[in-house]
C-alpha positions as a Markdown table, in Angstrom:
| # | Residue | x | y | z |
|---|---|---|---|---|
| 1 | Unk | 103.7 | 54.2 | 110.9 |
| 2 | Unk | 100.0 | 55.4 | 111.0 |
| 3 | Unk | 101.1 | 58.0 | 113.8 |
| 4 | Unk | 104.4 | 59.3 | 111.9 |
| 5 | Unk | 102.2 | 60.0 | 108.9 |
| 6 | Unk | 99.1 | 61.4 | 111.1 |
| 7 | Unk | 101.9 | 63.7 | 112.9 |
| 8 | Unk | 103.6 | 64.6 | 109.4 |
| 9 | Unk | 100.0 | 65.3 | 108.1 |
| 10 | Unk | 99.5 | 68.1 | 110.7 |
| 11 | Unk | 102.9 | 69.5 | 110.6 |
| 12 | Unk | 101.8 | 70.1 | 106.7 |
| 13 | Unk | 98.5 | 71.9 | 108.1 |
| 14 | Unk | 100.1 | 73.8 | 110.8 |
| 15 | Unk | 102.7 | 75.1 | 107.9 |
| 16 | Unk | 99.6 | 75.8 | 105.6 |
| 17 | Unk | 97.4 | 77.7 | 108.3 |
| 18 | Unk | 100.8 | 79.8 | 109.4 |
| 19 | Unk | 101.4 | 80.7 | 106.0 |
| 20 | Unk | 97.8 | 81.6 | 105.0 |
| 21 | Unk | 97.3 | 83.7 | 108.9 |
| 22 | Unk | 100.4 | 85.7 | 108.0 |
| 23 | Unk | 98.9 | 86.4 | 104.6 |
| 24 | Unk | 95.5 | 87.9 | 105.9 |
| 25 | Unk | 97.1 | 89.5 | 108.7 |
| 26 | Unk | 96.3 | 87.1 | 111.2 |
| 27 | Unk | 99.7 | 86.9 | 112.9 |
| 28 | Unk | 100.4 | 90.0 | 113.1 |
| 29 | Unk | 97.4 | 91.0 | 115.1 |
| 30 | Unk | 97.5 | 88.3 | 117.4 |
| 31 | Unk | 101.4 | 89.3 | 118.1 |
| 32 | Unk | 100.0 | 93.0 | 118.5 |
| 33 | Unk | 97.3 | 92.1 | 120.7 |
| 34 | Unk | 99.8 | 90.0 | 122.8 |
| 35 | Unk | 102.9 | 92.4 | 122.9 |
| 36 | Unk | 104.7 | 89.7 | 121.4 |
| 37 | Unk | 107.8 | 91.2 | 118.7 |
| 38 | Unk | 105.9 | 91.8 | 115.5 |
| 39 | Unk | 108.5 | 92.3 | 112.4 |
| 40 | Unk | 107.2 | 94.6 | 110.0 |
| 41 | Unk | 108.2 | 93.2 | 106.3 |
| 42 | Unk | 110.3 | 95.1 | 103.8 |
| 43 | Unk | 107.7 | 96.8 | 101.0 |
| 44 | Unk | 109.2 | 99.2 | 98.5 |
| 45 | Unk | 107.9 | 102.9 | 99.2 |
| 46 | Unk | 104.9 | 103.6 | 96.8 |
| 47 | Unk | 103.5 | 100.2 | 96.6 |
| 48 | Unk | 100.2 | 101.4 | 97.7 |
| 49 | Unk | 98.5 | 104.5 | 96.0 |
| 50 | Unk | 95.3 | 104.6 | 98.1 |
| 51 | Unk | 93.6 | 104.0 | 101.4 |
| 52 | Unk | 91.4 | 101.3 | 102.0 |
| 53 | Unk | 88.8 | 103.6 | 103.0 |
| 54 | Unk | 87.9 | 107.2 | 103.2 |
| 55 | Unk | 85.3 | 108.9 | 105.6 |
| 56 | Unk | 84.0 | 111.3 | 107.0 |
| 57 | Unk | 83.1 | 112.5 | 110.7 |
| 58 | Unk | 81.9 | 116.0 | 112.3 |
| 59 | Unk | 84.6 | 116.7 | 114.9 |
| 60 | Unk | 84.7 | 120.1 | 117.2 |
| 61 | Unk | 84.8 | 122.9 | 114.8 |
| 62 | Unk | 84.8 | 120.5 | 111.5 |
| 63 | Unk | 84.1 | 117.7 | 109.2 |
| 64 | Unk | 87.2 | 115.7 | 109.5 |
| 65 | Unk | 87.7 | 113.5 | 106.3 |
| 66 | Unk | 90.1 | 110.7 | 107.2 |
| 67 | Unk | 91.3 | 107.3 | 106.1 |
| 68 | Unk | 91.2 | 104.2 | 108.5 |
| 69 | Unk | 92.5 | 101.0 | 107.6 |
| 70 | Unk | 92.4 | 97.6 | 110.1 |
| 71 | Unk | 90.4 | 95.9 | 112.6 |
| 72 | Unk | 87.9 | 98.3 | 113.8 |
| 73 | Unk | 89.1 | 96.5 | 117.7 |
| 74 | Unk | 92.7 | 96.8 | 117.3 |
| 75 | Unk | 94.6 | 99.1 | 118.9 |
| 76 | Unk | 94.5 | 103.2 | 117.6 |
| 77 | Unk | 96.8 | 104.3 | 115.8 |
| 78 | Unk | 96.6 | 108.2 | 114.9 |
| 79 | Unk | 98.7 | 109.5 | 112.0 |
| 80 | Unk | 99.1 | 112.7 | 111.6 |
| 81 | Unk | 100.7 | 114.7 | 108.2 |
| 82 | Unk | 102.6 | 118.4 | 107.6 |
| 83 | Unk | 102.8 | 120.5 | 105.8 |
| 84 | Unk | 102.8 | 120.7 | 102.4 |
| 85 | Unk | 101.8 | 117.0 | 102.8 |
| 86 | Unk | 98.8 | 114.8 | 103.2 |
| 87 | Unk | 97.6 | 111.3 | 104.7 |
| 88 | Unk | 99.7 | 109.9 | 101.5 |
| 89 | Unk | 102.6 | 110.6 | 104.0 |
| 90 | Unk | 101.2 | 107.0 | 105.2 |
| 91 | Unk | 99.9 | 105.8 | 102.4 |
| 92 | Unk | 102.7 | 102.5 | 102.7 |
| 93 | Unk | 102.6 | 102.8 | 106.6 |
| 94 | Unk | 99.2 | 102.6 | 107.0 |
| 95 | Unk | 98.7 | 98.5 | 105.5 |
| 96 | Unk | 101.8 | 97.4 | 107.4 |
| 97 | Unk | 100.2 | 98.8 | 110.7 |
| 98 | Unk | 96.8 | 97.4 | 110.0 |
| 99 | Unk | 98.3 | 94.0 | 109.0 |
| 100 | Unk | 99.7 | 93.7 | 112.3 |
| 101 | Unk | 96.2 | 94.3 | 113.8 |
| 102 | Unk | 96.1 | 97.8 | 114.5 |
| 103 | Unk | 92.9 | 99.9 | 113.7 |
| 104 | Unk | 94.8 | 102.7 | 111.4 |
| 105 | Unk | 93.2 | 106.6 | 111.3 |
| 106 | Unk | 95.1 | 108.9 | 109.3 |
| 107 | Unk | 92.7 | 112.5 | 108.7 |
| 108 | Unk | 93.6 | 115.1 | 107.0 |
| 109 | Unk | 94.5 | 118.3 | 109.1 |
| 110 | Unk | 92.1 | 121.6 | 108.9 |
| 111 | Unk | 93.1 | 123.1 | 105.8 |
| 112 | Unk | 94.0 | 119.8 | 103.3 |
| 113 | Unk | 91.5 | 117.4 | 101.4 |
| 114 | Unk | 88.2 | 117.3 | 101.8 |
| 115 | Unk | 88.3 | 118.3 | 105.2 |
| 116 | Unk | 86.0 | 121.2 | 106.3 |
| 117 | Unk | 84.9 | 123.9 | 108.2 |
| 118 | Unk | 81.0 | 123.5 | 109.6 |
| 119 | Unk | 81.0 | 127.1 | 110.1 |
| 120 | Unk | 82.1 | 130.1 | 107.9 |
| 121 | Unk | 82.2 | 132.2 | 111.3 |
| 122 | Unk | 85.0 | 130.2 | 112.4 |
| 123 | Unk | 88.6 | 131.9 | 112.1 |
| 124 | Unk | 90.6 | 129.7 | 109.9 |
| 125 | Unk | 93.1 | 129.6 | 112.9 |
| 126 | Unk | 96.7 | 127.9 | 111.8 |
| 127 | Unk | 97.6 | 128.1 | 115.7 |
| 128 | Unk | 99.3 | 124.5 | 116.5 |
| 129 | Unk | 97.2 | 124.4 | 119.8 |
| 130 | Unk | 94.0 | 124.8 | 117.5 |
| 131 | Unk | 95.2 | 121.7 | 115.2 |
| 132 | Unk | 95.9 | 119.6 | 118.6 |
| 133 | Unk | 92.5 | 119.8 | 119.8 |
| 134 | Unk | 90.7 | 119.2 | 116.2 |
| 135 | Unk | 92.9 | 116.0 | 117.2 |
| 136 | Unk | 91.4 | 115.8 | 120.4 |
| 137 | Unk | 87.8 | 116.3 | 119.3 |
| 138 | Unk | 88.5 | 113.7 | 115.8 |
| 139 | Unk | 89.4 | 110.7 | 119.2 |
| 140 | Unk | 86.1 | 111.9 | 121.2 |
| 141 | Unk | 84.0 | 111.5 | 118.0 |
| 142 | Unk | 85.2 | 108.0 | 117.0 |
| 143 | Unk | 85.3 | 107.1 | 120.9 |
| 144 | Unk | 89.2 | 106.7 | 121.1 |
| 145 | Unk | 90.2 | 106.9 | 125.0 |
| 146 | Unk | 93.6 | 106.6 | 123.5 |
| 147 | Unk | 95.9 | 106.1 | 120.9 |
| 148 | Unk | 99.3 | 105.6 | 119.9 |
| 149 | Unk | 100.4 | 109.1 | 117.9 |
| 150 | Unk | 102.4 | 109.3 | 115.1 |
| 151 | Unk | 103.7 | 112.4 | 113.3 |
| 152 | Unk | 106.1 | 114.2 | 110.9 |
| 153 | Unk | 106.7 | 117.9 | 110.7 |
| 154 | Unk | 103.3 | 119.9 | 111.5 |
| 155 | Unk | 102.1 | 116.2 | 112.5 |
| 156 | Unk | 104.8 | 115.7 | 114.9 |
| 157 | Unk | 104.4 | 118.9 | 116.0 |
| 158 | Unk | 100.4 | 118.3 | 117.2 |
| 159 | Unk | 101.1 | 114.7 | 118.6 |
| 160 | Unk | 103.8 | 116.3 | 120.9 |
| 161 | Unk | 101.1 | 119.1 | 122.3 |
| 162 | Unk | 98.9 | 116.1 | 122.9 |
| 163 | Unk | 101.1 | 114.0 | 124.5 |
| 164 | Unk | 102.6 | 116.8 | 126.8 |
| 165 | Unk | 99.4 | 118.4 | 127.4 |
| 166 | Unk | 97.0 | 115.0 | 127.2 |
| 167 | Unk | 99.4 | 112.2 | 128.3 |
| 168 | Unk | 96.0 | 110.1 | 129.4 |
| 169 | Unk | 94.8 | 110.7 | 125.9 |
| 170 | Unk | 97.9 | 109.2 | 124.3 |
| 171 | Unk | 99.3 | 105.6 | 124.8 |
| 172 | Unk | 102.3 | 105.8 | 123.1 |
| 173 | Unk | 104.5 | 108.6 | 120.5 |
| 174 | Unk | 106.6 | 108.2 | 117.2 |
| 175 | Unk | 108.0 | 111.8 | 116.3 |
| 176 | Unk | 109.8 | 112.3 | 113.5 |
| 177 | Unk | 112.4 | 115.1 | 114.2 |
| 178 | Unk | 112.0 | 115.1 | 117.6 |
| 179 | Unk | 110.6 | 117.6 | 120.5 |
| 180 | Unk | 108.8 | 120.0 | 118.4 |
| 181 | Unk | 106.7 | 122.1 | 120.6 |
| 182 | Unk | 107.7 | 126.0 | 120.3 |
| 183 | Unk | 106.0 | 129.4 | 121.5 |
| 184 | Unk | 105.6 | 132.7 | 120.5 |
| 185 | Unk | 107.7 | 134.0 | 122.6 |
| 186 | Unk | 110.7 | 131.6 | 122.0 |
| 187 | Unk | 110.0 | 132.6 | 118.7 |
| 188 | Unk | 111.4 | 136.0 | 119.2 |
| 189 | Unk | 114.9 | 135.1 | 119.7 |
| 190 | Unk | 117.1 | 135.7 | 116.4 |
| 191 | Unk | 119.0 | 132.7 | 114.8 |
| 192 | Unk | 122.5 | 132.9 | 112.8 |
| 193 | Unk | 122.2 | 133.6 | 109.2 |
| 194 | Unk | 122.6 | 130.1 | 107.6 |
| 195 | Unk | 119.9 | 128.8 | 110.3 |
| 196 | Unk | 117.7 | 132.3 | 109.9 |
| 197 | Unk | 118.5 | 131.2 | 105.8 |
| 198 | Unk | 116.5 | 127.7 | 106.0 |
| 199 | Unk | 113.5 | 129.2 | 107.3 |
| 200 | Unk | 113.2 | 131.8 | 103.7 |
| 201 | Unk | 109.6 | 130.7 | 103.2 |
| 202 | Unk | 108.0 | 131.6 | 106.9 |
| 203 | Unk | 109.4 | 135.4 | 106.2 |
| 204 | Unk | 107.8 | 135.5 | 103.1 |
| 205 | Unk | 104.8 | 134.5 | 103.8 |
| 206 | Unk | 105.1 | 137.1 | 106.4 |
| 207 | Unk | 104.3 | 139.4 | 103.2 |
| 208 | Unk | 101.2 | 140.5 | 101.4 |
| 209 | Unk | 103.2 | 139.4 | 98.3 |
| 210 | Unk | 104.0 | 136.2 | 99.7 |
| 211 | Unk | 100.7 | 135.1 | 100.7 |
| 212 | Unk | 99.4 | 136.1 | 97.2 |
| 213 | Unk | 102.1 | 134.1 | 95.9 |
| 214 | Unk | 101.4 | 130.5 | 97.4 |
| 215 | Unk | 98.1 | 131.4 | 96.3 |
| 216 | Unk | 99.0 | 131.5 | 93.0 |
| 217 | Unk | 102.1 | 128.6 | 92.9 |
| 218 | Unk | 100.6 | 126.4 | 95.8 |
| 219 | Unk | 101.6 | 123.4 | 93.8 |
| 220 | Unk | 105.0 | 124.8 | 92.4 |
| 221 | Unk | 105.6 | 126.0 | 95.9 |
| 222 | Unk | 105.0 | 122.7 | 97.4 |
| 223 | Unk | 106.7 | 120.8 | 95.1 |
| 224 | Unk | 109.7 | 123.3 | 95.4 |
| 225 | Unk | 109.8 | 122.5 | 99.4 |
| 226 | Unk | 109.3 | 118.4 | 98.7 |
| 227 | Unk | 112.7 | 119.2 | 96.7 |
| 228 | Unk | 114.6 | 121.0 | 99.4 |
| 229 | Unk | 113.4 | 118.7 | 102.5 |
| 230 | Unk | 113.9 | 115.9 | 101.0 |
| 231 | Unk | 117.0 | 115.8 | 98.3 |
| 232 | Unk | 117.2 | 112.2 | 97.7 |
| 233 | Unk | 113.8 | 111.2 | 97.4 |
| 234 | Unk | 112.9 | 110.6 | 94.0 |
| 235 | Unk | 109.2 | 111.4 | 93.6 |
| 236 | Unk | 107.9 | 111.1 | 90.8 |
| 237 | Unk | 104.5 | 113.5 | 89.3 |
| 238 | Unk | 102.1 | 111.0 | 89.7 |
| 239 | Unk | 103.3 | 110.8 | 93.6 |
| 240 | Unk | 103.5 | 114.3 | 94.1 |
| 241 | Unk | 100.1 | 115.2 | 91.8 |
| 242 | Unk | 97.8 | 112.7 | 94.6 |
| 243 | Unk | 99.3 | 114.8 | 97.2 |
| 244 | Unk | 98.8 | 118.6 | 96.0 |
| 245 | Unk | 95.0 | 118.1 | 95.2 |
| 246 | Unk | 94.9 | 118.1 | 99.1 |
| 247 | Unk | 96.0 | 122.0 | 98.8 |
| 248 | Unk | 93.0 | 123.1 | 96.3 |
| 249 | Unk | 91.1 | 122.9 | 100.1 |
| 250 | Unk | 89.4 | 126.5 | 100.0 |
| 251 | Unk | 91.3 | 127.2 | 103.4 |
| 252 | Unk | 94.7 | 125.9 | 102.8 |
| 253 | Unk | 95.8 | 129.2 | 101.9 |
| 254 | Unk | 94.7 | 131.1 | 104.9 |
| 255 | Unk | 95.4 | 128.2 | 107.5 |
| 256 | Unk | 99.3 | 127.8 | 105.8 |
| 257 | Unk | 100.0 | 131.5 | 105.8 |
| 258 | Unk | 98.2 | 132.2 | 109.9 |
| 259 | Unk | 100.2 | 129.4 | 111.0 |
| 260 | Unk | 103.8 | 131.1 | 110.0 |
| 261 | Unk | 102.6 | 134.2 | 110.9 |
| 262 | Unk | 101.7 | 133.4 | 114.5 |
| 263 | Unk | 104.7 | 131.5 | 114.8 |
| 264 | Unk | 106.5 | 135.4 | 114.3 |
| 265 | Unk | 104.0 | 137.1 | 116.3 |
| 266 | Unk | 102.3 | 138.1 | 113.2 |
| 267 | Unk | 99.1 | 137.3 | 113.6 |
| 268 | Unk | 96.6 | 136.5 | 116.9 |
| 269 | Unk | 95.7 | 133.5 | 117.9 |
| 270 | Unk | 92.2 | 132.8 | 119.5 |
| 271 | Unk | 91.9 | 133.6 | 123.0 |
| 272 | Unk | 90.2 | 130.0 | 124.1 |
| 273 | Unk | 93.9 | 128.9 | 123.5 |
| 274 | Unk | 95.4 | 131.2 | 125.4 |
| 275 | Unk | 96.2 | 128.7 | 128.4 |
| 276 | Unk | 97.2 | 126.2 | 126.6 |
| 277 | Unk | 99.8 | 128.2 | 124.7 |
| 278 | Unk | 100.7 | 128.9 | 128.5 |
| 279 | Unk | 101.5 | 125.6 | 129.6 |
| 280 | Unk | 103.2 | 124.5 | 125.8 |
| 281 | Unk | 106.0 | 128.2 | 126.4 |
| 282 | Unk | 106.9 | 126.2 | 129.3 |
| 283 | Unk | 108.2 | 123.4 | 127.1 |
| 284 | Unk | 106.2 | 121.2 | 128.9 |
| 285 | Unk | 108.1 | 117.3 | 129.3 |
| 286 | Unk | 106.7 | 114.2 | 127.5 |
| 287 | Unk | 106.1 | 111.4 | 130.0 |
| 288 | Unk | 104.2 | 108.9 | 127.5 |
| 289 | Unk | 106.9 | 106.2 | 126.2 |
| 290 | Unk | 108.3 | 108.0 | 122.6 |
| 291 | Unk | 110.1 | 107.0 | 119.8 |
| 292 | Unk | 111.9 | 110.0 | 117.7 |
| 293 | Unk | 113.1 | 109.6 | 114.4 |
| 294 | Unk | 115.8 | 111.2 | 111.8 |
| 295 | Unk | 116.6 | 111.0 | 108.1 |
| 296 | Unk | 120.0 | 111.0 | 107.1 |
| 297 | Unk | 119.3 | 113.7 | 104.1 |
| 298 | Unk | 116.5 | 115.9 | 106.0 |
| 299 | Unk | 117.0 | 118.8 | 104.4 |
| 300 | Unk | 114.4 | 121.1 | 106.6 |
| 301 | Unk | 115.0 | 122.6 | 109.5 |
| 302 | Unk | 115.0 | 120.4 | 112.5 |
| 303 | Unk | 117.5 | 120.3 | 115.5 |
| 304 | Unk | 120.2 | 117.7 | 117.0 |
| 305 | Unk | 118.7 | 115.0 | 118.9 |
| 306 | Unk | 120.5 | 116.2 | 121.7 |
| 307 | Unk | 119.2 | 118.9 | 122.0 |
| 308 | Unk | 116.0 | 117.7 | 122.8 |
| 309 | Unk | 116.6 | 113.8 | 124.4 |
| 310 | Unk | 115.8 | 115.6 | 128.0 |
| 311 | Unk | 112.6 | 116.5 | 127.2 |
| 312 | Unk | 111.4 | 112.9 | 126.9 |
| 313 | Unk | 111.0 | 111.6 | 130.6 |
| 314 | Unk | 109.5 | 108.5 | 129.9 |
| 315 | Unk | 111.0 | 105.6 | 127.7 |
| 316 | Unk | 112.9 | 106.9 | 124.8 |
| 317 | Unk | 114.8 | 105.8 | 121.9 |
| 318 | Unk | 116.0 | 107.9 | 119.0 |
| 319 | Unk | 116.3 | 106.4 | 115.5 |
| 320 | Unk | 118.1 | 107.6 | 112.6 |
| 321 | Unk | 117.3 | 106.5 | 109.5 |
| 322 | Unk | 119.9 | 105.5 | 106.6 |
| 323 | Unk | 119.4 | 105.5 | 102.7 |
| 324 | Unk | 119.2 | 109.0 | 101.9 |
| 325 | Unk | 116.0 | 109.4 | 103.8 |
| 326 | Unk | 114.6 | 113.4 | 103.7 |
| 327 | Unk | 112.1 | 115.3 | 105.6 |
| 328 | Unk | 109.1 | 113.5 | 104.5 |
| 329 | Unk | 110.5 | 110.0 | 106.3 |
| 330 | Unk | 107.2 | 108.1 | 106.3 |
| 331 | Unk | 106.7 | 108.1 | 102.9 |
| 332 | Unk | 110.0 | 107.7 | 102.3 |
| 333 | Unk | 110.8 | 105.0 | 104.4 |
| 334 | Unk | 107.5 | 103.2 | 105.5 |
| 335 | Unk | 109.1 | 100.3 | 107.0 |
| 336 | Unk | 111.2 | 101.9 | 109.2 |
| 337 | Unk | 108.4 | 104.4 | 110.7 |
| 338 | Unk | 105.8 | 101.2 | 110.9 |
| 339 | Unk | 108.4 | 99.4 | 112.9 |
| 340 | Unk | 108.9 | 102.1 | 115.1 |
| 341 | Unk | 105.0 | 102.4 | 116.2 |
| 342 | Unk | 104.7 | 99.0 | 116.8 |
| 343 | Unk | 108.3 | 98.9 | 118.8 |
| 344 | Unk | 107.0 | 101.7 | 120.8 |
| 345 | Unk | 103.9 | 100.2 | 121.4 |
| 346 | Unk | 104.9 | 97.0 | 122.7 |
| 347 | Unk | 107.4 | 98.6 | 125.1 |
């Protein structure tokens, strides 16, 4: 009788300590640490409405402010925003990840936040090779050998140059929309109209006028683009507002309107990037194990999965995304894109 009670007893305090490791996290990092299946749970997008901690870190050609969330051992995770985002495109993702153990950096691009220039000598380059090696110099100065990369739009743009370009550099890739490395010139071939039509806003900030005008409607402009990318996703002002104080950045302005010009072969790059914008014209493969995603209502420009499947020579699974899920699918559907790191992590 004594024995049946005694093994009752710690059945009851085996329950307890499971229920009290999965509260504090405890579970999931052990299952993260051991590459056993770690289920991300359901959370309603914009539970959270801040990071658990901001700082800041002189990186290459900056001061990199960025927000890190999780054990300081587990394993890096870099999350990286577009444009006209911030980290906030995380802002959910971020405590699921670190729950399950990982060690969470999400900083905000050149350009965005408190994030700054050490140098007013220093061209306020939009290039997409420039942004890939802040990223690059952001991992040496917090002593990350590598990381598992995440990104959306101008974010999944720069974790695709690193992990084509620095595969040792990168464990493992979630990219939303796919294969996004381009090129000048690929760049110079003409579209059809309607997809020519989508891209409105990269031919007028081409302009004098247009430039002057995201100047002066940055926030209207932003919130204009939030609309179109994503047409389900009911933001609300308080969401968007935490968001567009990342664009009163002295340099948004110039790093915004460089990137789309050099895109049209509007605008020079710098020349230290000119072999590295060699190597990405090539549309170099991605050999690091990647996990693309899709929205079903991603109203930006972004191309068929098929289209760009080959690209991806090591493991790779494509995801779509149900629930009227737009451009900005992080935000939108945190679950989904924290599942996906940790699925791609694990193998």
């Amino acid at each position: 009788m004594s024995e049946e009670i005694d093994h009752r007893r710690r059945s009851l305090l085996g329950a307890a300590a499971v229920t009290l490791a999965a509260e504090f996290g405890i579970i999931g990092a052990a299952e993260a640490q051991s590459g056993k299946p770690t289920q991300v749970p359901g959370i309603k997008p914009g539970t959270h409405t801040s990071f658990a901690a901001l700082k800041q870190i002189d990186a290459g050609v900056l001061n990199v402010s960025y927000a890190e969330d999780g054990p300081p051992n587990g394993p890096p995770v870099l999350l990286l925003h577009g444009w006209p985002y911030d980290i906030y495109t995380y802002v959910d993702v971020a405590p699921l990840l670190a729950t399950a153990g990982y060690r969470v950096i999400v900083p905000y691009l050149r350009g965005y936040g408190p994030t700054r220039f050490l140098a007013p000598e220093i061209p306020r380059n939009g290039q997409p090779s420039a942004i890939a090696n802040d990223m690059i110099a952001l991992m040496d100065a917090l002593k990350i050998e590598r990381a598992i990369l995440g990104g959306c739009d101008w974010g999944a743009r720069t974790a695709n140059i690193i992990a084509a370009l620095w595969p040792e550099r990168s464990k493992a890739m979630v990219s939303v929309s796919g294969y996004l490395i381009g090129s000048q010139e690929a760049n110079k071939a003409p579209l059809p109209p309607q997809a020519e039509y989508q891209w409105w806003y990269q031919y007028y900030f081409a302009t004098e006028r247009g430039a002057l005008g995201y100047d002066k409607y940055r926030r209207d402009f932003a919130k204009l683009i939030w609309q179109i990318a994503s047409p389900k996703w009911e933001f609300d002002e308080t969401t968007f507002a935490r968001t567009a104080a990342a664009f009163d950045n002295p340099d948004h302005v110039d790093i915004t309107i460089h990137n789309y010009r050099w895109r049209l072969g509007l605008a020079d790059g710098e020349r230290k990037f000119d072999e590295i914008e060699k190597k990405l014209a090539q549309s170099p493969p991605i050999t690091v194990p990647t996990l693309t995603m899709e929205g079903d209502a991603n109203g930006a420009p972004h191309p068929d999965p098929s289209v760009y499947a080959k690209r991806f020579t090591g493991k790779y699974e494509h995801r779509n995304v149900a629930g009227g899920i737009g451009h900005n699918l992080p935000q939108e559907a945190p679950q989904a894109f924290a599942q996906a790191v940790i699925d791609v992590e694990q193998g």
